[in-house]
N, C-alpha and C positions, 0 to 999 in steps of 0.2 A: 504494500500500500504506500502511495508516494503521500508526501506532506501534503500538498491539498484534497487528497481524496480523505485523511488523516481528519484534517481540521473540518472536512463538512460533514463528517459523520460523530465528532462531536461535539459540534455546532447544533446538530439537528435535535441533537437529545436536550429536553427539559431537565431541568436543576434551578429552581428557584430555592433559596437557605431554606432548608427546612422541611424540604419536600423533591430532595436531591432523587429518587429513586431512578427514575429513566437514565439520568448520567450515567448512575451507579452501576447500572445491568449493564450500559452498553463497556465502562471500562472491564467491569468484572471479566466479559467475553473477550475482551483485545488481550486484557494482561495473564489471561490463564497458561500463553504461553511462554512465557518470561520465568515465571516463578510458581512459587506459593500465594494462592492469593485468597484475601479473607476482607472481612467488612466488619463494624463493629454499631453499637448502636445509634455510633452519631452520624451514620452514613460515611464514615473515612471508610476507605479504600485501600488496598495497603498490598503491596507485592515484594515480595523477599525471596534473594536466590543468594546463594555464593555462600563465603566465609575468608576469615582475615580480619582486615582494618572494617569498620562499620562506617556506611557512608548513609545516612537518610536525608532520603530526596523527596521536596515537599511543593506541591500546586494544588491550588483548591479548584475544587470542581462543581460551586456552587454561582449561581449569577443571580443580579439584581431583577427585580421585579415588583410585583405587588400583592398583594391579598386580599379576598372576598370579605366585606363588612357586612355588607347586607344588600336587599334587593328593596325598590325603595316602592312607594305604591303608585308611582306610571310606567313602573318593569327596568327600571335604569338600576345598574348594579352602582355602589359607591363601595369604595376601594380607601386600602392603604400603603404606604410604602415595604417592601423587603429590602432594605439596602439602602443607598445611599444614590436614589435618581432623582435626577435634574423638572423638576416642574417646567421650566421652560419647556422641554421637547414635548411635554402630553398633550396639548390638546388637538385637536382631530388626527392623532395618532392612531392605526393600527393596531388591533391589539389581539392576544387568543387566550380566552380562559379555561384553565384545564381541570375539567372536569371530571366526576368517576366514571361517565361515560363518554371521555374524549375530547377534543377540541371544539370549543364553541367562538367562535370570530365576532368580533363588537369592533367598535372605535368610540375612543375618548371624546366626548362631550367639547363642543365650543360654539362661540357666539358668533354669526357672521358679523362681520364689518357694519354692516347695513345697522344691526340691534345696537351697536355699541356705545355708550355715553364717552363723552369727553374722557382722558387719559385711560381709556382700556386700552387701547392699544402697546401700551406700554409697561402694563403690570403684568408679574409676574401672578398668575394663579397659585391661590394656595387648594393643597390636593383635594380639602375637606369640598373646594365649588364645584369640583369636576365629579362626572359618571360615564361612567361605560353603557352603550347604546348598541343591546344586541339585537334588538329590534323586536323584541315579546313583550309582550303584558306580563304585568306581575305576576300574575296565578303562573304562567308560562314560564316562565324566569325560573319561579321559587322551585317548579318540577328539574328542571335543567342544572340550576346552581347553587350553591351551598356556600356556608359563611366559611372562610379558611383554603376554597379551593384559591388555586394561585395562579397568575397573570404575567403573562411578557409583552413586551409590544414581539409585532409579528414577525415571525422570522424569515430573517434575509440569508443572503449567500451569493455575493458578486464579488468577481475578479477585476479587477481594474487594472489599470494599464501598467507594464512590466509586473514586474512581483507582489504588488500586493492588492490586497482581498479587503471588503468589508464583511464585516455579518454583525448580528446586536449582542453576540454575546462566546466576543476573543478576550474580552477576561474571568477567565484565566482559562478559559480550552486552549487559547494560545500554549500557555503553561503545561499546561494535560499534555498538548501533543509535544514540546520539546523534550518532558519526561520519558516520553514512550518512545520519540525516536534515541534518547542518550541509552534508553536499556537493551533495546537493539543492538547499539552498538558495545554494550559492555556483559553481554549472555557471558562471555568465559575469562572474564575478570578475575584474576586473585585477588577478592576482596569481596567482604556481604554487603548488597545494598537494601534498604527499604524504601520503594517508593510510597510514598503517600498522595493520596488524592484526598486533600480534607474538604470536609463537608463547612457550610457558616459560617466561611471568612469575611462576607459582606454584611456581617450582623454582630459581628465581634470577634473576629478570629477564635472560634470556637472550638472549631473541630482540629487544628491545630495545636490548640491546647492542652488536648488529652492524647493527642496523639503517638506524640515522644517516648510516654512513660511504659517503661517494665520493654524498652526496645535495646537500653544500654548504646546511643550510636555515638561512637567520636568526634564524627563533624556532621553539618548538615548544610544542604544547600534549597536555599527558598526562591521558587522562582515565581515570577509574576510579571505582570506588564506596568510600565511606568510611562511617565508622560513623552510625546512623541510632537516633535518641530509642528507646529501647522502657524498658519496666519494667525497678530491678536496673542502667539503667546510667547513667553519670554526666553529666549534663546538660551541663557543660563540653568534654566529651571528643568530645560529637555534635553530627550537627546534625538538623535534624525533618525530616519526609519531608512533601513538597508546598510548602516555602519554597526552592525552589528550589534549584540547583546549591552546591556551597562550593568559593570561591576559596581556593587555599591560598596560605597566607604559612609560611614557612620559610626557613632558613639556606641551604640549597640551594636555593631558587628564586628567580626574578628578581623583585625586587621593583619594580619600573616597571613588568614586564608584570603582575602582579597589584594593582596599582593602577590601570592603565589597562582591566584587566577590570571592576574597581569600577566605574569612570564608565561604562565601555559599557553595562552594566549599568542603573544609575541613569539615563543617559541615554534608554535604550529601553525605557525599566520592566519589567524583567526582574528576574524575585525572584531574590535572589541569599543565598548565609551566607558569610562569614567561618571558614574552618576557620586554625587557630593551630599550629603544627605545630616544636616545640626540637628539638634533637639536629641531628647530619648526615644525616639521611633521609628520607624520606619512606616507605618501604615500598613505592612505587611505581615504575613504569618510568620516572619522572621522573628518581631516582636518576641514574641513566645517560645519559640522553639528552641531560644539562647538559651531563659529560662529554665529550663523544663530538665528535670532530673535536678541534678548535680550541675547542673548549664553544661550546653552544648555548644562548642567553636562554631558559628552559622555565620554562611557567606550569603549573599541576596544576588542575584540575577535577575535583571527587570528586560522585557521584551517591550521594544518603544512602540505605544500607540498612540494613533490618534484621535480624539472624539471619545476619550474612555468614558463610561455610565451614559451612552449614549443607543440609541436603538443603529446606528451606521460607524460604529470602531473600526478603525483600521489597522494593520500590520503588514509588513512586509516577511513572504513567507522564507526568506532567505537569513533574516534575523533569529526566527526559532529555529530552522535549523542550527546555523551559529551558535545559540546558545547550547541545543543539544551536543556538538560537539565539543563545545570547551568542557559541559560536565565531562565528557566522556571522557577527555583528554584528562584534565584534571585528576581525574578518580586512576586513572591508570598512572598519570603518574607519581600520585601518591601508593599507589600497589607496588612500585619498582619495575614497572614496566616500562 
């Protein structure tokens, strides 16, 4: 399977935090050939083969969305956030609510131009004004949808022009798939690795959090996507999309293991960027995973997007690969290989 056939098969799969399951079955069926593979109750995902040095390798495979509140009495569902999305993008937004019997298609509520009083045009909607418009009467609704089921805007999957893709939810399958192509290439490894696929990063690094314990690993490497050049945003603050993965340097992360990514890097001629990163966090499952046991030496690899929490993210698919390679480099050549 090549990287984009990779990333639209799990693009295609739902994983809203919380109600990860369709993710879960689809990696369950990729990674059974890699390893041991098992799941626990917070929907992490978890694949382990080899022996030696312990290396866990961690991407969340949960995305932003919404949830069912209630159906209101002219059949409009009213919704709330899963995550951390942008109200700007919702209104007459696409959307698919998943239900116990499948996909049901609405779009987000808004006000033509025509209705609008003075300065609407310029506010942002708060999520409580907006409803989902599946086009039933309430009696109709109430049989079809239920409080809790969960919500994406609709799903995309377009290639654009050279290497990269958009779709609404490459954070962090992006991630998914760099893990699975790095364990590809590391099957006969002197050394054990655990992949983790955590469940509820976009609700609090959750699944992250328990994930480490009673694993015993020596280092870990957190992948994820981070902010990516576009128009409007601050050149410092990103990195470009097709130069490669960025290493992070931060207070919370191991600074020898992200030096010694640089050289692997350099060494294998692997584009690589420099992400800078002050404060005590990172915003990723890195966060935690330093934490966790006895602390864990954890390096970060951010895959640069653009448009993140956005229903049209972009990446360029020649980045995750990159990134796959450097783990892979990396882990071998800490094995002595």
């Amino acid at each position: 399977m090549n990287t984009i056939e990779l990333l639209k098969l799990l693009t295609g799969a739902v994983g809203v935090s919380g109600a990860e399951n369709s993710i879960r079955e689809v990696l369950l069926n990729i990674l059974k050939e890699y390893g041991e593979v098992s799941t626990d109750s917070m929907n992490n995902v978890y694949c382990t083969f080899g022996s030696g040095r312990h290396f866990l390798l961690d991407a969340h495979l949960d995305e932003i969305g919404m949830i069912v509140k209630a159906v209101s009495d002219d059949g409009f569902i009213k919704f709330d956030r899963c995550g951390g999305l942008d109200a700007r993008m919702m209104p007459a937004s696409e959307v698919s609510v998943w239900t116990d019997s499948g996909e049901c298609r609405g779009v987000i509520s808004t006000l033509p131009p025509h209705l609008q009083k003075d300065g609407d045009s310029k506010k942002v909607p708060d999520i409580s004004e907006l409803s989902i418009d599946i086009g039933m009467t309430k009696e109709q609704a109430e049989k079809t949808v239920n409080p809790g089921d969960r919500i994406t805007f609709r799903r995309t999957f377009n290639q654009l022009a050279g290497n990269q893709l958009s779709s609404s939810v490459l954070d962090d399958r992006s991630g998914c798939a760099a893990l699975i192509l790095a364990l590809e290439q590391l099957r006969h490894v002197s050394a054990k690795i655990t992949a983790v696929f955590s469940s509820q990063e976009e609700v609090g690094v959750r699944g992250a959090t328990v994930a480490p314990y009673g694993k015993a690993a020596d280092e870990a490497i957190a992948v994820d996507v981070s902010f990516g050049y576009s128009p409007l945003s601050k050149k410092t603050d990103c990195g470009e999309l097709g130069k490669g993965p960025m290493i992070g340097y931060s207070p919370i992360l191991d600074r020898t293991m992200s030096n010694r990514l640089v050289e692997v890097a350099e060494k294998r001629h692997i584009p690589y960027q420099k992400e800078i990163m002050g404060g005590g966090h990172t915003g990723t499952n890195a966060d935690v995973i330093s934490v966790s046991e006895s602390g864990i030496p954890t390096a970060l690899l951010s895959i640069p997007e653009k448009y993140m929490h956005s229903p049209i993210e972009v990446v360029d698919v020649t980045d995750i690969e990159n990134t796959a390679a450097l783990i892979a480099a990396y882990i071998q050549e800490r094995a002595g290989e």
